[in-house]
Structures are given as structure tokens and as C-alpha cells.
C-alpha positions in Angstrom: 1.6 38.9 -4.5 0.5 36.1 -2.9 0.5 33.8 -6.2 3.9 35.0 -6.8 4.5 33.0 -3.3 2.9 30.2 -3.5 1.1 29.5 -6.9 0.2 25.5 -6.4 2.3 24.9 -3.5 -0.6 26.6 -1.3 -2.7 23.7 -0.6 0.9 21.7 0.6 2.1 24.7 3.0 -1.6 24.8 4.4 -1.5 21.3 5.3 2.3 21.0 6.9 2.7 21.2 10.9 5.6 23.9 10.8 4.1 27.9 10.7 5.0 29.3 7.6 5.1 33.2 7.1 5.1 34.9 3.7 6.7 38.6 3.3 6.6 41.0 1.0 9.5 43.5 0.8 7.5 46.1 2.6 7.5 43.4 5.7 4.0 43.0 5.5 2.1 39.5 5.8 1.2 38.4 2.6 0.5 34.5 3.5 0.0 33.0 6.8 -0.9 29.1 6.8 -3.3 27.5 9.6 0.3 26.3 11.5 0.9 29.7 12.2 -2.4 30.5 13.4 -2.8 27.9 15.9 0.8 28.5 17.4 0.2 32.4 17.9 -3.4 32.5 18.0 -3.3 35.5 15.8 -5.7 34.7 12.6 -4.8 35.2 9.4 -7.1 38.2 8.8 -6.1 40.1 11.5 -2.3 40.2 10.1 -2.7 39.5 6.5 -1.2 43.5 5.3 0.4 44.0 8.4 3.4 43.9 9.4 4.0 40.7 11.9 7.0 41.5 13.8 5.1 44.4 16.0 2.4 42.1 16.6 4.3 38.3 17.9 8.1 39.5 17.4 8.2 42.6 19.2 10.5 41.6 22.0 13.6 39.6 23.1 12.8 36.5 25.7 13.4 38.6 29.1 10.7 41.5 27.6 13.5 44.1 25.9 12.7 45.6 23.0 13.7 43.7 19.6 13.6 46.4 17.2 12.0 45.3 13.9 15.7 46.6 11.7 17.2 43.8 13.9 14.9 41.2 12.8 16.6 38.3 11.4 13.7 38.1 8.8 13.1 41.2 7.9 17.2 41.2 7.2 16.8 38.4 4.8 14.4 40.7 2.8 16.9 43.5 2.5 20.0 41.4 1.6 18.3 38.5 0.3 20.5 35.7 2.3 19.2 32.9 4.1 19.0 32.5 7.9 18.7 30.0 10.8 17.4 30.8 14.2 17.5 29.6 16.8 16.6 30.4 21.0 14.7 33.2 20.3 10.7 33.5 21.0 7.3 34.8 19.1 4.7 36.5 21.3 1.2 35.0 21.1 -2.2 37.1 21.5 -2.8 36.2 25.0 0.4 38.0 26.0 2.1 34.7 26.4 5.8 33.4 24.7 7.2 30.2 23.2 10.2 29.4 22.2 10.9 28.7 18.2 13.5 27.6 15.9 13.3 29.5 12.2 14.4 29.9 8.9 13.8 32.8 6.8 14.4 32.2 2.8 14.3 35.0 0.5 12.0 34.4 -2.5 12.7 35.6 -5.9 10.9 36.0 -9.0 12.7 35.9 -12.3 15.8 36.9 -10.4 14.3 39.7 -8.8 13.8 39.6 -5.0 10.3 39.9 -4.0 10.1 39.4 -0.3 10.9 36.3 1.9 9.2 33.5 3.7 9.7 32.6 7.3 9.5 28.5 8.5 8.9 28.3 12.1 8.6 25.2 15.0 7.7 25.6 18.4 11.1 24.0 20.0 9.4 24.6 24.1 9.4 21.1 24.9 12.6 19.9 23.5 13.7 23.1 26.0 12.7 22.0 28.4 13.7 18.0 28.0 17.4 19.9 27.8 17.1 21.7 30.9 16.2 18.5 32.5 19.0 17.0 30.6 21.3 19.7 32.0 20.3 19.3 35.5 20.8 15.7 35.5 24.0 16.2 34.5 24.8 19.0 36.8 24.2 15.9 39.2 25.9 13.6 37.4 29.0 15.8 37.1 28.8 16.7 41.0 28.3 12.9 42.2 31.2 11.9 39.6 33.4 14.5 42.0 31.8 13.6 45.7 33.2 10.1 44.7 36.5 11.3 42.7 38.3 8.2 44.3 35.9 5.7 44.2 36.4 5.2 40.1 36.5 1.4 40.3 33.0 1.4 42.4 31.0 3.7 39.9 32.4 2.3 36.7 31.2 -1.6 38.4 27.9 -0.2 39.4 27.5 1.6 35.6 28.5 -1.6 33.6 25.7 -3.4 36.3 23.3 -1.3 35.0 23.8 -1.3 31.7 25.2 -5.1 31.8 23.9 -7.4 28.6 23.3 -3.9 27.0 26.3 -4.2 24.7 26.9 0.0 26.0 29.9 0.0 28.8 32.1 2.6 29.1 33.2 5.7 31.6 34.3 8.3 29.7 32.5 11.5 30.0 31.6 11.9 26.1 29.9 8.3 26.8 28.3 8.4 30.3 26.1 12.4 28.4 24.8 9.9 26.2 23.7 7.4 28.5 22.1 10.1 30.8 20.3 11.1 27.4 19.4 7.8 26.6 17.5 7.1 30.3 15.9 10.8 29.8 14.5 10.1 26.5 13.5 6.5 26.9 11.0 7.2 29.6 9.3 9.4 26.7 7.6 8.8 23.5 9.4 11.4 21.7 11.3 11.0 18.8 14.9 10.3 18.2 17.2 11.1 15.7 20.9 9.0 16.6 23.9 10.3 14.9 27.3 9.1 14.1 29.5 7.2 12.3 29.4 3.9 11.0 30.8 1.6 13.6 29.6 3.5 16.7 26.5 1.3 18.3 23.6 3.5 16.6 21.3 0.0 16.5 22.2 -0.1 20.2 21.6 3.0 21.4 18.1 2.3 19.9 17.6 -0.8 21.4 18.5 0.1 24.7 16.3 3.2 23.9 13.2 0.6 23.3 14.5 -1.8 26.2 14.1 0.8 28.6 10.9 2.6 27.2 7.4 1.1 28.5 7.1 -0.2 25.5 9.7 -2.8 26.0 7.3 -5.7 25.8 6.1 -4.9 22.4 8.0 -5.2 19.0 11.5 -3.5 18.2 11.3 -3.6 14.3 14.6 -2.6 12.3 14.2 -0.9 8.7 17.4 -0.7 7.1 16.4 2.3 4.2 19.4 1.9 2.1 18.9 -2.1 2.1 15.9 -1.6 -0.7 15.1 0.0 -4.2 12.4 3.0 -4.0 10.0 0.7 -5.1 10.4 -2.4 -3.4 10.5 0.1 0.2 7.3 1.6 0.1 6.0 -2.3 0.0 8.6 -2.8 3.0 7.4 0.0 4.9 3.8 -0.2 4.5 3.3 -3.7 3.6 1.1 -4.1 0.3 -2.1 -5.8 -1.1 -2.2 -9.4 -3.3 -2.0 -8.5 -6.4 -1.0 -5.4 -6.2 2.4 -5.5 -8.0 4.2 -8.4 -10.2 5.1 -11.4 -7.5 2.7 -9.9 -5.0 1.1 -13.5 -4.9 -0.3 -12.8 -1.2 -1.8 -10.2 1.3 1.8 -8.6 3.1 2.2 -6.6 6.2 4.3 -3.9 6.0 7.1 -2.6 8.8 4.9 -0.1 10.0 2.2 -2.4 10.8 4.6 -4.8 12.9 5.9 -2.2 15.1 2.2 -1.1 16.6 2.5 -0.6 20.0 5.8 -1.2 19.8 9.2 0.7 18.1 10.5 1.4 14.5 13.8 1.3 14.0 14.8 3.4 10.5 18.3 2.8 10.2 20.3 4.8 7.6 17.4 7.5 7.4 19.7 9.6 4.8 19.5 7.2 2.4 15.6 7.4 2.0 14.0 8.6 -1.4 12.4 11.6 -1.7 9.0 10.0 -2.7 9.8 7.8 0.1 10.4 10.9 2.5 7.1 12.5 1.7 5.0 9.2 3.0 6.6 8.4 5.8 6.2 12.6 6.8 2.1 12.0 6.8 2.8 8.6 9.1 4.5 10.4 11.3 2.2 13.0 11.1 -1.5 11.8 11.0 -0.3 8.1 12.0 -2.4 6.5 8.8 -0.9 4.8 5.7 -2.7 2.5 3.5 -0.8 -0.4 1.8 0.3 -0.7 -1.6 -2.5 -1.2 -3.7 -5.2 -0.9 -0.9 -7.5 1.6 -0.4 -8.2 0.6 3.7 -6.4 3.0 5.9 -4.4 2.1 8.7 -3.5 3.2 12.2 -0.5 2.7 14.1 0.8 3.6 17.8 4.4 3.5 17.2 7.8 5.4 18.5 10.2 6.3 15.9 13.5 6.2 16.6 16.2 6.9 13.2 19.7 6.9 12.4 22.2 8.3 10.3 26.0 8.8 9.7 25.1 11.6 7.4 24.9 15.5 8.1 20.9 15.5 7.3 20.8 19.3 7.5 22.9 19.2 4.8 21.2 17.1 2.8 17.8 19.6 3.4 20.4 22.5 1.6 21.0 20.8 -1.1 17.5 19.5 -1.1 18.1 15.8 -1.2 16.2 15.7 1.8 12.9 17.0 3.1 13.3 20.1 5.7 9.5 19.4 7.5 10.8 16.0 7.5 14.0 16.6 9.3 12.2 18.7 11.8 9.8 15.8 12.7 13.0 13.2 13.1 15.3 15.9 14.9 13.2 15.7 18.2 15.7 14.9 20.3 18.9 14.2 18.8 21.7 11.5 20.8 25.3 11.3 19.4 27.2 8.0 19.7 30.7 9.6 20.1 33.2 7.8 17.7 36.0 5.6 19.7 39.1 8.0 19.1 37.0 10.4 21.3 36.8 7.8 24.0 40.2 6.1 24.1 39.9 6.1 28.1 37.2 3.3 27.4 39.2 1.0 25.6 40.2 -1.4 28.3 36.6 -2.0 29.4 35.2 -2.5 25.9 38.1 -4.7 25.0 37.2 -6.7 28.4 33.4 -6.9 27.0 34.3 -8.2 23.7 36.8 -10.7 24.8 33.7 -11.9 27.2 31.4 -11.9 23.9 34.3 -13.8 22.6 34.6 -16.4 25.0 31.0 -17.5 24.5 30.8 -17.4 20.7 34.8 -18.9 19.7 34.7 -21.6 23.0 37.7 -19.6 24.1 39.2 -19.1 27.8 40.5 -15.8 27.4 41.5 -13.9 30.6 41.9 -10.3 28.7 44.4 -7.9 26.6 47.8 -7.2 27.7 48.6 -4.2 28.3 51.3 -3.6 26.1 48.6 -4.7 23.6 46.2 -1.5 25.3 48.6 1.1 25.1 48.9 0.0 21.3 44.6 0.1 20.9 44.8 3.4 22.6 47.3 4.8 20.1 45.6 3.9 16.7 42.4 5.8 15.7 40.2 3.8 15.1 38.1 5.1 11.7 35.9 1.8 11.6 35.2 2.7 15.3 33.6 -0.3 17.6 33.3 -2.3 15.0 36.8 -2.5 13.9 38.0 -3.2 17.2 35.7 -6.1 17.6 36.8 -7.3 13.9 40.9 -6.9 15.9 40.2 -8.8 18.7 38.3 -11.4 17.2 41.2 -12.0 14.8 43.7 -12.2 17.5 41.6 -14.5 19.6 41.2 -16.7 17.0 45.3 -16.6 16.4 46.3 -16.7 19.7 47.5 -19.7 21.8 47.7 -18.1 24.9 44.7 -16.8 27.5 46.4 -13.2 27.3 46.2 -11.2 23.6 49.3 -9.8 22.1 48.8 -7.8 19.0 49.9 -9.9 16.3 48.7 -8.5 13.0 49.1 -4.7 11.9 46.3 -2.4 12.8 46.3 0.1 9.7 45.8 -0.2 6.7 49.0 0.5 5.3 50.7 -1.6 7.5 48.2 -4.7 6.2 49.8 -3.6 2.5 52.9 -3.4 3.8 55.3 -6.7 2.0 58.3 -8.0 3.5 61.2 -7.3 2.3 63.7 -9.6 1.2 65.6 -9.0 4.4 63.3 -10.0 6.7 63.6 -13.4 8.6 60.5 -15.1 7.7 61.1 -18.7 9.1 59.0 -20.7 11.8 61.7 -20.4 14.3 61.9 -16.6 14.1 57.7 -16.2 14.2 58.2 -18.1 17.2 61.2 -16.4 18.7 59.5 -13.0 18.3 56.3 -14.3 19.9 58.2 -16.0 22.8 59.6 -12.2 23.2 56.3 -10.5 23.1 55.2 -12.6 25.8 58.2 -12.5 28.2 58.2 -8.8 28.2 54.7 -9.1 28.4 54.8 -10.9 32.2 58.6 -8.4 33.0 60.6 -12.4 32.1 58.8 -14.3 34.7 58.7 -17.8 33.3 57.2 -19.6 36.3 53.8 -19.7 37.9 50.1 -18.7 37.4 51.7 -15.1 35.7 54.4 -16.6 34.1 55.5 -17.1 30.3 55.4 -20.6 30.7 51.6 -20.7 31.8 50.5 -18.0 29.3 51.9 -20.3 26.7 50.7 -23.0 27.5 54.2 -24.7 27.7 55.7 -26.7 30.9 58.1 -24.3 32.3 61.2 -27.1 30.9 60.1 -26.8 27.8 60.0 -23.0 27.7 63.5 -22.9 28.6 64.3 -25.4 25.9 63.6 -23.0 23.4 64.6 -20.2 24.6 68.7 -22.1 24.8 67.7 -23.3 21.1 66.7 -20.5 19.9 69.0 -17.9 21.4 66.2 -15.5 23.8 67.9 -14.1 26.5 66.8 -11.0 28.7 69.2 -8.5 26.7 67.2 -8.6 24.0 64.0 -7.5 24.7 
């Protein structure tokens, strides 16, 4: 039976960190890998022909009976469907629990089902890092309401915190993350950051690294869809002279750079499968050799990954590596997209425009908010980045120390042509600027707030062109 299982795959499952179970459809044990064994302490002899559940599964969390009919993987050998498990425990010999996350995967044999197999990780520390996750923002929550009207003060004293880090924000969605961020930071634990393109992934990870104790060392970035299969195994663990064509010289991989310090895998879905199965034993046993050396290498290094793609997924369809996933999936942070977070648009627009003023020589004072209200009501599917990209255009249009919104914010407005009714002369670009910015400052033309100013006009001039070219108050 146990050849049906396994056949040459044995010497593989014997050597992965996740327990692996094999089933017959009698429930009895009919393979149990060295994983297993040192998670339960129950050796393989002593369960091989037996059936495991009455032995490690016997009983819910809180000690209640978990009859063996209601076992998730014994189910899975009756009506041959896959399962994942989660929050539930296995009993070791000593009478003690841990908690585990499963899956049980029936196994058939020329199309006949002929028992089931049973992956499972002990998931006790990642437990307990989200208790401590929960607790701090039980706190968190119940400060936020102790000081319900003293917004303006926490918001400064977060954005002092956090200032140069490139993360500001209030919202709720955003302030979880940073709480997980300072949790996880202080550990060397894995991270997996998810989200979409645009969101800050490389920043959560470098504030992640900036706040770590290894912050001294090196933060080095591997962008995995940036090479070919072939030429990232060289990137990754660096390669001997000679030891492909154009090798000319003695390289060090990224691996290599980051001891001590932190790797950066950016766009971890986009990794080969050969590519996958290396950097599983780095991450395992901590060794690689380089390409075309025999020497082998160790590193000290945190790995922190990213990924806009649904990675579980990826391990259905088997494009990706399920031991794999479970190493990277330590502790996983989101970077909420922007349409989730609207409420932060004023304070992320005030952080570009800052960023803004230092890289275009500019003297902006902010966004209007006329212009705000507009941000707020688009949604934003290139995220932070595509605000950045809109601000920096209208900085670089604008003539005045406030920004209007200028240029069309979708896409099918950009595509949008004028028709041959529209007014498309100088004086009526300027006429519906001048009108943007009057109602902008409620038709005040004089002083510090004043049109004038904003423009950048003397307050004769203004009212110039405004006679010429026909502005009054009724038609805003």
C-alpha cells in the first residue's frame, strides 16, 4: 500500500518540515514521515496499522470528544474531496496539544480511490503572535476612543513616528497594519506582504527592516519577475568564474549580500518552479552553493516576500509550491488598496506634495479641497502610485501654490476627444482656470487667500481679465 503512496516521492516527503500522514481507506496509518514524528512524539512504529485519530486526534481544543466519523480526514477518504483546516489541535504522547493547520488530499490510483494523505504544520506560534496582535489592538482601539476628540493630536504624533517612512495615514484598515508591522519587526519571523500593485509592499518591507535589529545591516531587494529562470538562480545565489557563458569572474549572489541583514523577494508569485524548490532548502537548512561551485554557503538572513497574486491559488493549480507557501506565509501583512482608505487622502496628498516640493523645486502649500472631494470620489485602481503619478502632473502644470485638478482622472475621460463644439481657445483655458480658482477661495480676489495671490497676478491685473474676459460671480 505504501508504494501505491509514495513510490519515489518517499525520500522527498521524509525530508520536508511539514508532517505528512498517509491513509488507507480503512483509516489506518500506512506512512508517517520523521515531520510527524517529532511534532507528536508518537513513532512511526507505534502507529504504522493503526488508526491515528484515537491516538493524537481524539479530542476537540477544550478536551470534548471529536468523534473519529467527524474527522475532516477521515471524511476526505469516504467522499474523496479535498479539505483545509484550520484552528483545530493534534494531541501529542505526553498528553500535551498544539495547534495545526491541515490539508487532507484523497489519493487515487488509476481512478480508483485508495485512501488519503494528511499535510500538517504546527501554526502555535503564529497563535500566539495574533493574540498579541489582537491585544494590542484591543488597546489601540480603546486609546483611539479615550481620545475620540483629540484626532488632530494622534494623527501628528502617528505621522511623527512614522515621519520619513513614506507610511502616513489614520484610517483604521491602515493604523492594523502598522500595529502589525511594529509586532513583527521586533521578530525574525517571516513575512509574506500582500496586495495590489501600487500599495507600498517595498515599504512596508523596509520599514519592516528599518525597525528590526537588524537595521544596520543590508536591506537587499530581488525583483523575481525582473530575470529569466536561468539567469535568477545566478542572481539569487551568485555563481562561480566560469561557470556559464559570460561568467568571466567570481559573483556573489543576493543571498550572500543580505547575511545578517534582510532579503527582499519582490513579486514572489512570479518565481519558477525549479527556482521555488531552491530557495525552499535556503530557507530551510540556510545553505546554498553557487552556480557552478561545490563550496556550501551559510547565511543569517530575514526573509520578507511580496505578491499581488492569490499564492494559495497558485499551490491548487500547482504553479506554486504548497511547503513553500507554508514557509513564506509566516506572518502575513496586507497593504489595503487606497479605495479602502479614502479618509487618508488628504494626508497622503499633503506627503506627496512635500516629496514634491523637494524633487520639482516647487512651493506648493497643498490640494484644494474642491480638488480632495474629487480624489476621494475616483477609485483609484493604480492605487498610491497613481495618485502620486496625478499630483505630480498637476504640480508640474500648475501656476499656482494651491492644486486644482486640471486633467481627467480615468481613463476614459483621458480618451475622451473634444468635440467640435467645444471652445478650445487660450482665452477660454484661461477663463475656466480663473473660475476654478475663484470658487476655489468663495471669489475673494484680495490678500494672502485671495485669487489674485494664488495666481500669482497683482490684484489689478486679475480684475483686468476677469472685465475682458467676461467672469463674473453668476457664473460659477
Amino acid at each position: 500500500m505504501v508504494n501505491h503512496f509514495l513510490g519515489d516521492a518517499e525520500l522527498l516527503l521524509n525530508a520536508v518540515g511539514e508532517g505528512v500522514y498517509g491513509f488507507d481507506l480503512s483509516g489506518n496509518a500506512v506512512f508517517i514521515n520523521p515531520a510527524a514524528e517529532r511534532m507528536t512524539g508518537w513513532r512511526a512504529e507505534e502507529l504504522l496499522g493503526k488508526k491515528i485519530h484515537q491516538y493524537h486526534h481524539h479530542s476537540h481544543a477544550d478536551g470534548t470528544s471529536y468523534p473519529a466519523d467527524e474527522c475532516q480526514i477521515y471524511c476526505t477518504m469516504f467522499d474523496g474531496k479535498r479539505r483545509h483546516v484550520k484552528n483545530e489541535v493534534f494531541w501529542r504522547k505526553d498528553g500535551s496539544s498544539f495547534a495545526v493547520e491541515y490539508t487532507s488530499t484523497p489519493v487515487y490510483r488509476q481512478g480508483k480511490l485508495i485512501g488519503a494523505v494528511a499535510i500538517f504544520r504546527d501554526i502555535s506560534k503564529q497563535q500566539e503572535t495574533e493574540q498579541a496582535l489582537r491585544a494590542a489592538l484591543e488597546q489601540v482601539k480603546s486609546l483611539s476612543e479615550q481620545l475620540k476628540d483629540e484626532n488632530a493630536y494622534l494623527l501628528s504624533e502617528l505621522n511623527e513616528d512614522w515621519q520619513d517612512s513614506g507610511l502616513v495615514g489614520s484610517s483604521h484598515i491602515f493604523k492594523t497594519m502598522l500595529s502589525q508591522i511594529e509586532l513583527v519587526s521586533q521578530t525574525s519571523s517571516t513575512v509574506l506582504i500582500l496586495g495590489e500593485n501600487g500599495t507600498g509592499k517595498e515599504l512596508v518591507a523596509r520599514n519592516l527592516h528599518r525597525l528590526s535589529d537588524r537595521n544596520k545591516q543590508p536591506f537587499v531587494k530581488v525583483n523575481c519577475a525582473a530575470f529569466t529562470p536561468s539567469l535568477l538562480e545566478s542572481e539569487l545565489f551568485g555563481h562561480e568564474k566560469g561557470a556559464f557563458t559570460g561568467a568571466n569572474e567570481r559573483r556573489k549572489g543576493r543571498f550572500e549580500l543580505a547575511n545578517k541583514g534582510t532579503l527582499f523577494l519582490d513579486e514572489i508569485g512570479e518565481l519558477p518552479l525549479e527556482a521555488q524548490s531552491k530557495l525552499l532548502r535556503v530557507l530551510q537548512e540556510h545553505e546554498f552553493e553557487r552556480v557552478g561551485g561545490s563550496q556550501t554557503l551559510s547565511v543569517d538572513i530575514r526573509i520578507i516576500a511580496a505578491t499581488n497574486r492569490d499564492l494559495w491559488r497558485m499551490v491548487e493549480q500547482g504553479s506554486f509550491r504548497m511547503d513553500l507557501y507554508y514557509r513564506l506565509n509566516v506572518f502575513p501583512i496586507t497593504a489595503p488598496a487606497l479605495r479602502e482608505r479614502k479618509e487618508d487622502i488628504p494626508v497622503l496628498s499633503a506627503n506627496i506634495i512635500k516629496q514634491l516640493n523637494k524633487r520639482l523645486g516647487k512651493q506648493l502649500e497643498g490640494v484644494s479641497n474642491a480638488a480632495i472631494e474629487q480624489l476621494k470620489r475616483y477609485d483609484w485602481p493604480g492605487n498610491i502610485r497613481e495618485l502620486q503619478n496625478v499630483l505630480e502632473r498637476e504640480a508640474i502644470l500648475s501656476t499656482t501654490r494651491v492644486l486644482q485638478l486640471t486633467q481627467p482622472l480615468s481613463e476614459a475621460d483621458k480618451l475622451a476627444k473634444p468635440s467640435f463644439e467645444d471652445d478650445l481657445t487660450l482665452d477660454a483655458a484661461q477663463r475656466k482656470h480663473i473660475l476654478s480658482v475663484l470658487e476655489a477661495c468663495n471669489w475673494q480676489i484680495a490678500g494672502a487667500k485671495g485669487a489674485a495671490f494664488k495666481l500669482g497676478l497683482n490684484e489689478s491685473t486679475l480684475r483686468s481679465k476677469l472685465k475682458k474676459l467676461g467672469i463674473k460671480k453668476e457664473d460659477s
